[in-house]
Kinemage of the C-alpha trace (Angstrom):
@kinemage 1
@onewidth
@group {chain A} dominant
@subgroup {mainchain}
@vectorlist {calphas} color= white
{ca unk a 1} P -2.090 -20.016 -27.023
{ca unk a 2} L -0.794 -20.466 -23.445
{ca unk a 3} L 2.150 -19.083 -24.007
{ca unk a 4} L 0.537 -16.229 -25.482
{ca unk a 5} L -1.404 -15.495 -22.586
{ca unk a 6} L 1.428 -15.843 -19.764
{ca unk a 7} L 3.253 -13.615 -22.008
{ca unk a 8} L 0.219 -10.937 -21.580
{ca unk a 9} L 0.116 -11.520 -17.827
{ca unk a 10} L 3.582 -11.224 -17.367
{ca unk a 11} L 3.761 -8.215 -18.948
{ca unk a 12} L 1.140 -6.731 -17.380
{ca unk a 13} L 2.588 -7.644 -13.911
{ca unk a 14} L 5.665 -5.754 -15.510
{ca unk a 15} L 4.410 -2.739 -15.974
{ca unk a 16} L 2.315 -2.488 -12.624
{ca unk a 17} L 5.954 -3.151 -10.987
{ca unk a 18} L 7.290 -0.550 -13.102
{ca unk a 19} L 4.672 2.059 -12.432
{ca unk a 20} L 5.077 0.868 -8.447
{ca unk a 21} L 9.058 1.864 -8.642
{ca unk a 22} L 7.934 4.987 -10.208
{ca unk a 23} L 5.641 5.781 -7.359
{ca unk a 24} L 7.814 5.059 -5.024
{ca unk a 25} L 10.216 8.147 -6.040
{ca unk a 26} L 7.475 10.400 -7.456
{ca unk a 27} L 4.986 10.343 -4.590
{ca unk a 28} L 5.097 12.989 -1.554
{ca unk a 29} L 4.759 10.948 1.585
{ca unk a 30} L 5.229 7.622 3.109
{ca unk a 31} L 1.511 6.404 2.871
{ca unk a 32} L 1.180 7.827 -0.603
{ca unk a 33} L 4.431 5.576 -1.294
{ca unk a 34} L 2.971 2.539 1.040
{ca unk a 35} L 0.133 2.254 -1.111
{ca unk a 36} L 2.059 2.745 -4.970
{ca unk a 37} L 4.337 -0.281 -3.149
{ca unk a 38} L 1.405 -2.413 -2.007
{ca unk a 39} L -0.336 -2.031 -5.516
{ca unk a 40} L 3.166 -2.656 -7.138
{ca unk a 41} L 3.716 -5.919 -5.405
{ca unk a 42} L -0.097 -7.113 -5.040
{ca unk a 43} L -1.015 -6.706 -8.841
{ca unk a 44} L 2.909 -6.522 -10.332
{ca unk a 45} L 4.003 -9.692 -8.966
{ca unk a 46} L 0.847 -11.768 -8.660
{ca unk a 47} L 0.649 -11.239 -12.724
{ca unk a 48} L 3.946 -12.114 -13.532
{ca unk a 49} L 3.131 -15.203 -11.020
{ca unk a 50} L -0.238 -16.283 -12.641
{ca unk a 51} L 1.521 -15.734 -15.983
{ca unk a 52} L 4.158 -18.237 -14.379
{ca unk a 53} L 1.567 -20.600 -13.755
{ca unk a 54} L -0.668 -20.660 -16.611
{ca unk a 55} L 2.795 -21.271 -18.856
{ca unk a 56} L 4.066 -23.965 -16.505
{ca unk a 57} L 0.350 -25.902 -15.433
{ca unk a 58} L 0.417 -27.379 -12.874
{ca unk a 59} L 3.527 -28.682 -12.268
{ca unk a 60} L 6.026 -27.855 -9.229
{ca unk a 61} L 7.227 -24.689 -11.069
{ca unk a 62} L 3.172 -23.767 -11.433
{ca unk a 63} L 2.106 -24.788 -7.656
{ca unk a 64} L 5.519 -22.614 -6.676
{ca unk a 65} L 3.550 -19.728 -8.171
{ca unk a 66} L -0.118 -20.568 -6.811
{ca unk a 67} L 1.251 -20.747 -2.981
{ca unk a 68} L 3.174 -17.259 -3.839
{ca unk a 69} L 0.466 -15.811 -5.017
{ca unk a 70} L -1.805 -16.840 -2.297
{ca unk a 71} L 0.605 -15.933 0.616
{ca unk a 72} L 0.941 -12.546 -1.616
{ca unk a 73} L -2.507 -11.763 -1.628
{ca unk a 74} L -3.081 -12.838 1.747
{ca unk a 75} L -0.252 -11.189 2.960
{ca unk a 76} L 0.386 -7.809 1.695
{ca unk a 77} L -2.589 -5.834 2.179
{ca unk a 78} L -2.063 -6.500 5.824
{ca unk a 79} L 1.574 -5.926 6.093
{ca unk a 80} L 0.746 -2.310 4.386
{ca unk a 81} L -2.030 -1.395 6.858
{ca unk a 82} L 0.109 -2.491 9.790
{ca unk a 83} L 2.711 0.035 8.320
{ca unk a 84} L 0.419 2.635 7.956
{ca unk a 85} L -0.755 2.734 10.962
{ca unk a 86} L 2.531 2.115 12.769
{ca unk a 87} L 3.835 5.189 11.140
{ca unk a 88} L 0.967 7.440 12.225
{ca unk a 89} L 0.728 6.346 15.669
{ca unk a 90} L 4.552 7.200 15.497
{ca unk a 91} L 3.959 10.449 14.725
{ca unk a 92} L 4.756 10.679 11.062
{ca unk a 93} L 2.531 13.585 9.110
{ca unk a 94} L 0.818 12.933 5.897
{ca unk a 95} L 1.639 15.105 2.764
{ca unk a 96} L 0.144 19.018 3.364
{ca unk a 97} L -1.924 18.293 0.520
{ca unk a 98} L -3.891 15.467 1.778
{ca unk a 99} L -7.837 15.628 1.980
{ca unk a 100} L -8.599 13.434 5.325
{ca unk a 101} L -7.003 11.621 7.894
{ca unk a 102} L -9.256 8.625 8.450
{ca unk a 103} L -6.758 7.420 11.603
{ca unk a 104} L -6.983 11.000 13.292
{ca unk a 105} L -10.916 10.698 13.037
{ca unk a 106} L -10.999 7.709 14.939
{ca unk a 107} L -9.116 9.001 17.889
């Protein structure tokens, strides 16, 4: 049964990856592609990770993939804001498309 369920997790964290490489070339600008990277690696690889860990236990394989996915979720969100924001200080315009610039409003 708990190889069932890694399976399921590991797939799904496979097929947010894939979607977040997909993203990555179909989107129009670099925040659009920030966040289809941040989602890819936040829910992608923390799934394939927990899948890792519920088919291992606890064991040094399993507490490999508990740390990862901590420093992961701890991690990520705030190494994709820092980029964000570094790019539009630099100058970099969003897509023409785009509704609202939340960083512009703040100014």
């Amino acid at each position: 049964m708990n190889e069932t369920i890694a399976l399921i997790f590991i797939i799904i964290g496979i097929t947010f990856d894939l979607f977040g490489c997909i993203g990555l070339i179909r989107l129009p600008d670099v925040y659009n592609r920030l966040q289809a990277s941040t989602k890819c690696v936040t829910l992608g690889t923390c799934g394939i990770l927990l899948g890792v860990l519920i088919r291992f236990g606890f064991t040094a394989a399993g507490a490999k993939a508990l740390l990862c996915i901590i420093f992961l979720l701890l991690t990520s969100p705030v190494a994709a804001h820092a980029l964000a924001r570094g790019a539009h200080k630099s100058g970099i315009k969003l897509w023409e498309k785009s509704v609202c610039d939340k960083y512009e409003e703040d100014k």
